[in-house]
C-alpha positions in Angstrom: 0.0 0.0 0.0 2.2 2.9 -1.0 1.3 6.2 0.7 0.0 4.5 3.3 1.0 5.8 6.8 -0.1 4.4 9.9 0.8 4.5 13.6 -1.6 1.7 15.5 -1.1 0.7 19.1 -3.1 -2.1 20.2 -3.2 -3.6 23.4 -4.8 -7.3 23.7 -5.8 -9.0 26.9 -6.9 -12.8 26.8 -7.3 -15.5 29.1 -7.2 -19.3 29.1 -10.3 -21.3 28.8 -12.1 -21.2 32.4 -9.0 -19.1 33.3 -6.9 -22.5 34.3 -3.4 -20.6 35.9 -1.5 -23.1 33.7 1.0 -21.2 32.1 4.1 -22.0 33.9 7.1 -19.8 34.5 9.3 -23.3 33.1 7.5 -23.0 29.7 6.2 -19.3 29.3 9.4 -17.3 28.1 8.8 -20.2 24.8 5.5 -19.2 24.2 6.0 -15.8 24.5 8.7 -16.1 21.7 6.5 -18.3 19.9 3.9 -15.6 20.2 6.4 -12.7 19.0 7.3 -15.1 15.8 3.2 -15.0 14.9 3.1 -11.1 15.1 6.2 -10.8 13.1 5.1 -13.2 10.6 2.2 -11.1 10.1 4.4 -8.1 9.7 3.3 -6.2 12.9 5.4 -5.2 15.8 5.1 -6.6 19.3 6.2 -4.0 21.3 5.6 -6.1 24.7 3.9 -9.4 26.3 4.2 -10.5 29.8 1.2 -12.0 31.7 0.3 -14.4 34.4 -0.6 -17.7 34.8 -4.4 -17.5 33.3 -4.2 -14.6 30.7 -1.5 -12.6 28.7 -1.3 -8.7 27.9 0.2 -7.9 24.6 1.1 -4.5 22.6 1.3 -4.4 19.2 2.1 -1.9 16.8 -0.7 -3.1 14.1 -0.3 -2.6 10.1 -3.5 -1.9 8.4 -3.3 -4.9 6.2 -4.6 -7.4 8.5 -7.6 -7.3 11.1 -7.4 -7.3 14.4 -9.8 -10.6 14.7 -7.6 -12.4 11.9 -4.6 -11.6 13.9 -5.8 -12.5 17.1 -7.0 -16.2 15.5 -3.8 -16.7 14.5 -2.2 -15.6 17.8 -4.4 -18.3 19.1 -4.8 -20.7 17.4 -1.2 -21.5 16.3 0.0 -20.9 19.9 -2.3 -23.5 21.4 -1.5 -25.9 19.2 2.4 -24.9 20.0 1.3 -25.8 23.6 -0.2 -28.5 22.5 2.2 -30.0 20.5 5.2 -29.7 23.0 2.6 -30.8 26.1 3.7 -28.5 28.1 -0.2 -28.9 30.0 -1.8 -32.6 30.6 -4.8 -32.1 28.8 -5.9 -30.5 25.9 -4.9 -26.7 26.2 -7.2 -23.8 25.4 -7.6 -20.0 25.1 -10.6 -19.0 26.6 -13.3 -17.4 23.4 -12.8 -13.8 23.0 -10.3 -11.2 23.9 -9.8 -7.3 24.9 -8.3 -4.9 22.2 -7.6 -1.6 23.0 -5.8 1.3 21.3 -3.5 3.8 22.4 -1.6 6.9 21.1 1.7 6.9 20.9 2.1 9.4 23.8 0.4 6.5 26.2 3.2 3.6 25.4 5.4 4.3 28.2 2.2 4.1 30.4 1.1 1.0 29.0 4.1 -0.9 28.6 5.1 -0.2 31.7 2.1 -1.7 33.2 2.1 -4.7 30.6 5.8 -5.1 31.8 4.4 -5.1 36.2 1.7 -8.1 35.9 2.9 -9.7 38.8 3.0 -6.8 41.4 -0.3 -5.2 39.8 -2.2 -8.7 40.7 -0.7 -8.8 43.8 -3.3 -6.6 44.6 -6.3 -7.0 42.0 -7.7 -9.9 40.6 -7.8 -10.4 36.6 -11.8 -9.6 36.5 -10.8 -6.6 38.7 -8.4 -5.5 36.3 -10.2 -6.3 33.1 -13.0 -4.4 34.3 -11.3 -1.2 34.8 -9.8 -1.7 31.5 -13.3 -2.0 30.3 -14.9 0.8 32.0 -11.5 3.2 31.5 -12.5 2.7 27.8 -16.3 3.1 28.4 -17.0 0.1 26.9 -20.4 -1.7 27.6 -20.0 -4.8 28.9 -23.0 -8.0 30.2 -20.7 -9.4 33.2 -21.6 -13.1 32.3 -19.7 -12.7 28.7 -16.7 -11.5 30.6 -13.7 -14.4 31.1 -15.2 -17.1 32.9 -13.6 -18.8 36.0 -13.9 -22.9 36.1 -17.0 -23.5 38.1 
């Protein structure tokens, strides 16, 4: 696309299915990298990931080429299998359906990546539901609380 100039910031937020804390500190620097080959296959930018056991945050700087629900299947899909594959979890691994995306200017990154880069001492004090919440309602998005990531029951 020549003369085509973008500057997209996308943070992501998903979970695993029923929010399992399965990803392991042993395993998840691999899927992390695993994750950052997907972006860059697709030509975007992954500017940071970290997360916790049951859910990742990711930036991206996003080209306009690709959608941010095609991306996000293949950020999926090809990881789980990854996990999967290596059986890193007994059982069949999942992502839980769905995921946050929200954007930011460029003058927020430092903010954001910065708060991406603290997961651990952040939910050392709020919950993931806590969290994704205020992320929600920061953004004003409307939101029924039983579509939200769902805990095993």
């Amino acid at each position: 696309m020549a003369n085509t100039y973008t500057q997209l910031h996308i943070h992501f937020v998903f979970a695993v299915k029923f929010r399992k804390q399965i990803i392991m500190n042993s395993w998840k620097d691999e899927l992390y990298k695993y994750i950052t080959g997907i972006i860059q296959n697709n030509k975007h930018k992954l500017i940071i990931i970290n997360g916790m056991p049951d859910h990742l945050h990711i930036l991206v700087g996003l080209r306009p080429d690709q959608s941010i629900s095609d991306l996000m299947k293949d950020v999926k899909q090809f990881s789980s299998k990854w996990i999967n594959k290596y059986k890193y979890f007994d059982g069949k691994f999942e992502w839980q359906e769905g995921y946050g995306a929200f954007t930011y200017s460029k003058s927020h990154l430092k903010n954001v990546i910065k708060y991406i880069e603290n997961q651990e001492k952040h939910h050392n004090k709020n919950s993931f539901l806590d969290e994704y919440r205020e992320i929600l309602n920061k953004f004003e998005v409307e939101f029924k609380e039983e579509y939200i990531f769902k805990e095993l029951i």
